[in-house]
C-alpha positions as CSV (number, residue, x, y, z in Angstrom):
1,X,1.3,0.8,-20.9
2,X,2.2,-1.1,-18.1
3,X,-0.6,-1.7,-15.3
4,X,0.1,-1.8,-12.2
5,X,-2.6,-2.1,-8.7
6,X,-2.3,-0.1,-5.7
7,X,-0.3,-2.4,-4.2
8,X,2.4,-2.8,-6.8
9,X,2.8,1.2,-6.5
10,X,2.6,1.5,-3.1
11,X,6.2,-1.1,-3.1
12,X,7.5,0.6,-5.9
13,X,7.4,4.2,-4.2
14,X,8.4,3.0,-0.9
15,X,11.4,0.8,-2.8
16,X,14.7,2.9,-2.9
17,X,15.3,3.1,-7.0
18,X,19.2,3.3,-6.7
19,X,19.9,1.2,-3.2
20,X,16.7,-1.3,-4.1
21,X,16.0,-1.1,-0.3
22,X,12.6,-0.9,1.5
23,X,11.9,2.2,3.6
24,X,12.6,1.6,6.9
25,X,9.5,3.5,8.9
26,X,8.3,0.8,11.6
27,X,5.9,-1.2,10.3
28,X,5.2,1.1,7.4
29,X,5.3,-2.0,4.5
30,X,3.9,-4.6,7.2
31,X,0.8,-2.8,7.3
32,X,0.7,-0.5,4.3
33,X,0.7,-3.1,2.2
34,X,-2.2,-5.2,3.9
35,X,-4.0,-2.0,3.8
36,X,-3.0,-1.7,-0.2
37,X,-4.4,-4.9,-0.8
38,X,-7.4,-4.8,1.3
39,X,-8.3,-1.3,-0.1
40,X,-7.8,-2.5,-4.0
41,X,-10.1,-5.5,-2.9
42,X,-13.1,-3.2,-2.5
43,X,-11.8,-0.9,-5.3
44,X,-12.3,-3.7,-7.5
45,X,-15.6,-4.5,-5.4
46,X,-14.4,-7.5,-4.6
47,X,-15.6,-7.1,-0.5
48,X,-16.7,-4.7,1.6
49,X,-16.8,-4.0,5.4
50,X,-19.9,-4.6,7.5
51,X,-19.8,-3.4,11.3
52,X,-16.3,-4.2,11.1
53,X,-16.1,-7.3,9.3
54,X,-15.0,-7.8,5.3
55,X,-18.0,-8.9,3.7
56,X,-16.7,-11.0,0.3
57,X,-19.1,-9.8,-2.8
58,X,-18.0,-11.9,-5.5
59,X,-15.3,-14.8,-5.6
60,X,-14.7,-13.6,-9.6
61,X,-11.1,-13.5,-10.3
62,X,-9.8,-10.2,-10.8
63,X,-7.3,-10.6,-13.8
64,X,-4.6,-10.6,-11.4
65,X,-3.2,-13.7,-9.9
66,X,-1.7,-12.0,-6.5
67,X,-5.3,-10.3,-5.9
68,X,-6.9,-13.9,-6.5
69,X,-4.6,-15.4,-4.1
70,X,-5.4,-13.1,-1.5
71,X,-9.4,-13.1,-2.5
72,X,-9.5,-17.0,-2.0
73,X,-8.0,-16.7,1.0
74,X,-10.9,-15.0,2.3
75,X,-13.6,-16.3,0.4
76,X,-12.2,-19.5,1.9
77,X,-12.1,-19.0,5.8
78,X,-14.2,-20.5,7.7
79,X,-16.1,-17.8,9.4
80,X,-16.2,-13.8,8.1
81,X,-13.8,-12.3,10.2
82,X,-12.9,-8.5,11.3
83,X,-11.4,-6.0,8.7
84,X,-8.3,-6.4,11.9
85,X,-8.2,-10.0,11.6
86,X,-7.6,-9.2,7.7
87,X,-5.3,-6.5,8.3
88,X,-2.8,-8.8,10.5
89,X,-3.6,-11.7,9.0
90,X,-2.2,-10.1,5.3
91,X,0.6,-8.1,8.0
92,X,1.9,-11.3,8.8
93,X,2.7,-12.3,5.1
94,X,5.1,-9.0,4.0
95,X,7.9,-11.1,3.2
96,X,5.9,-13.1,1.3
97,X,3.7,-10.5,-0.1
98,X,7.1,-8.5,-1.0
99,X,8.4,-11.8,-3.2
100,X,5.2,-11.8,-4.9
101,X,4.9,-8.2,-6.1
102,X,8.7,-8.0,-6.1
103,X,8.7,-10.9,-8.8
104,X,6.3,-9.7,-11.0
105,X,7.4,-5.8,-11.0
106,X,11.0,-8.2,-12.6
107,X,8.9,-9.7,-14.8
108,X,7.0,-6.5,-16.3
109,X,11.2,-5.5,-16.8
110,X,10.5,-2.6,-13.8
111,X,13.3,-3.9,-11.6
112,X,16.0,-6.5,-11.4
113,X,17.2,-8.9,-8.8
114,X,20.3,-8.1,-7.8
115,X,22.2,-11.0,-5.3
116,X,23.8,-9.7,-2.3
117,X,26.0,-11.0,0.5
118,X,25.9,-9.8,4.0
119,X,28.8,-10.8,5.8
120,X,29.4,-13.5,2.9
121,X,26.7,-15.7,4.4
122,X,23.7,-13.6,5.0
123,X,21.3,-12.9,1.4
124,X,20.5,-9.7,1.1
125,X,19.6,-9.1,-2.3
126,X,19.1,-6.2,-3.9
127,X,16.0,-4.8,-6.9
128,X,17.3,-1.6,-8.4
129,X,14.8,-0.3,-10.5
130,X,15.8,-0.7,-14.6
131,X,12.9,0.6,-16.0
132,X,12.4,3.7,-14.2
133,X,9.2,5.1,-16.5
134,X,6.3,3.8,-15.0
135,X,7.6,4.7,-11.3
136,X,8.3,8.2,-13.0
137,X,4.8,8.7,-14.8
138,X,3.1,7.8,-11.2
139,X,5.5,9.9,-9.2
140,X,4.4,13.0,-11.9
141,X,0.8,12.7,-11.4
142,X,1.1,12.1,-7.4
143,X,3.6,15.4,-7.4
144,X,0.8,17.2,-9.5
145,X,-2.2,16.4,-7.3
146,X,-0.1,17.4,-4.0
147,X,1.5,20.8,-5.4
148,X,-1.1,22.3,-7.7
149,X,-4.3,20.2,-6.3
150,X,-4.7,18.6,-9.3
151,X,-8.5,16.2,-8.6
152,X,-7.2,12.5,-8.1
153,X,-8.7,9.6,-9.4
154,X,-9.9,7.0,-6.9
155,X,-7.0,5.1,-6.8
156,X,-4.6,8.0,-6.7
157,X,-6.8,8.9,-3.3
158,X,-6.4,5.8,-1.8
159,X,-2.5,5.8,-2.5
160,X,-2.1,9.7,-1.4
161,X,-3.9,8.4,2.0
162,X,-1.9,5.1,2.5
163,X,1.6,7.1,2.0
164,X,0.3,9.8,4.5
165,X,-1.2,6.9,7.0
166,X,2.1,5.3,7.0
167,X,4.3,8.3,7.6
168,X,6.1,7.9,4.4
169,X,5.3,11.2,2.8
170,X,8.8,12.2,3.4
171,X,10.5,9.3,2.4
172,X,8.2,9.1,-0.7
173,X,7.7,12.7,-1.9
174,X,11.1,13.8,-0.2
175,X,11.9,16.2,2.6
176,X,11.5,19.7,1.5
177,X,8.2,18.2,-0.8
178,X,6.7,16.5,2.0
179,X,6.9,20.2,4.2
180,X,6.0,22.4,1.9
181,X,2.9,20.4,0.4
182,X,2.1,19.0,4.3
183,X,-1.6,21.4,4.0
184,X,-2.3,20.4,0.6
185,X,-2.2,16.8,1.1
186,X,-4.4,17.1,4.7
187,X,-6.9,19.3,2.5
188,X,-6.9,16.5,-0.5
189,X,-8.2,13.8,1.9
190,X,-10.5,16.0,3.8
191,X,-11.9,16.8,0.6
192,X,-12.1,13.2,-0.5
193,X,-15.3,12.8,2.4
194,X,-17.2,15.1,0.6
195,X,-16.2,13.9,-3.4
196,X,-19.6,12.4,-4.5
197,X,-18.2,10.9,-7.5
198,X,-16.8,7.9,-4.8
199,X,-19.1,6.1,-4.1
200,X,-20.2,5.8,-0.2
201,X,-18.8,2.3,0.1
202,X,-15.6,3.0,-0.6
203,X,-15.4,5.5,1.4
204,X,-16.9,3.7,4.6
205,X,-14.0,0.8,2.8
206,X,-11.5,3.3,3.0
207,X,-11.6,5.3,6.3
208,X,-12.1,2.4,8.3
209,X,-8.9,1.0,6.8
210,X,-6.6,3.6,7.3
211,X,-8.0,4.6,10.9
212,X,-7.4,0.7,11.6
213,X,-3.9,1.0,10.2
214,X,-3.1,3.8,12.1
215,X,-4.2,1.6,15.3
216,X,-2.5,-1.3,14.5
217,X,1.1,0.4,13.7
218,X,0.7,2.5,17.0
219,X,0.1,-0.5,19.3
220,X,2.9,-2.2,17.4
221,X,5.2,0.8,17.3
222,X,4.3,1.1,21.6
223,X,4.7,-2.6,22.1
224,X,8.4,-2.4,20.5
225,X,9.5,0.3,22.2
226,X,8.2,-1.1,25.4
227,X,10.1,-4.7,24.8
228,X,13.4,-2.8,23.8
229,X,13.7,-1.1,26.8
């Protein structure tokens, strides 16, 4: 079986299997991936956030040589910093984040690397999807928990909370699953406060996450709009 992290699923849900495009929600995969990253950081109890700031736990690589990259970076800085110093700081890397988890999704034979040319000048390559089983076993089990409240694992949580943080339930479940399951997945994260099998750090991990996301993506959705016009 392959494995794959929460931030290897989150980019292969949010990458269009036919078109190999990214969805286009603003600022959904800036932030949704730091927040991926961040969130399977303390999943794998890596750090953990103290008034506001990520605490590292343990500089033990994780197995995983894009975590560990990320991981030094903080267990490197110079100062602990704010869980929004993190956020932006790992926001500001997408692309390079994207090439990372992009390359090794070709390598585990999930997707290819199709090249592209935009106006015969521009590169704007392509990564169809080739191996369409694992995306299809995690879209299952996500469609399962949101239509017949099946319990979620931790992970699964954290990945049902990210889509929803992000507005990409629609462009991840699909239109007419995204409406008609819109109560169950509100009532699946409610629930999740009061799951005692999660631990109360990841928890306190998780909601301050996503409710920084949510700031950061409004200010930066509000400061766009504003500089357009």
């Amino acid at each position: 079986m392959i494995r794959l992290n929460l931030v290897d699923k989150f980019l292969l849900l949010a990458l269009d299997d036919d078109k190999g495009t990214f969805a286009s929600e603003p600022f959904a995969m800036t932030y949704g991936l730091a927040g991926a990253l961040l969130l399977e950081l303390s999943l794998k109890e890596c750090v953990s956030i103290e008034n506001k700031k990520v605490i590292l736990k343990r500089k033990k690589r994780t197995e995983d040589v894009f975590l560990d990259t990320y991981l030094e970076l903080i267990a490197n800085s110079k100062k602990v910093r704010t869980l929004m110093h993190w956020v932006q700081a790992f926001g500001n890397k997408e692309r390079k984040i994207k090439k990372e988890i992009l390359e090794k999704l070709i390598s585990k034979g999930i997707l290819v690397k199709r090249e592209e040319k935009f106006l015969w000048v521009f590169n704007n390559d392509k990564f169809p999807t080739v191996n369409s089983k694992p995306e299809n076993m995690l879209r299952k089990r996500l469609y399962e928990i949101i239509e017949n409240l099946r319990k979620p694992e931790v992970d699964e949580l954290m990945l049902i909370s990210l889509i929803d943080t992000c507005n990409l339930n629609r462009t991840i479940y699909g239109k007419e699953r995204s409406n008609k399951c819109k109560s169950n997945i509100k009532e699946i994260i409610q629930d999740a406060k009061h799951n005692n099998s999660i631990s109360s750090t990841i928890k306190e991990v998780h909601d301050i996450i996503l409710a920084m996301i949510v700031v950061i993506i409004t200010t930066s959705t509000t400061a766009a709009t504003m500089s357009s016009n």
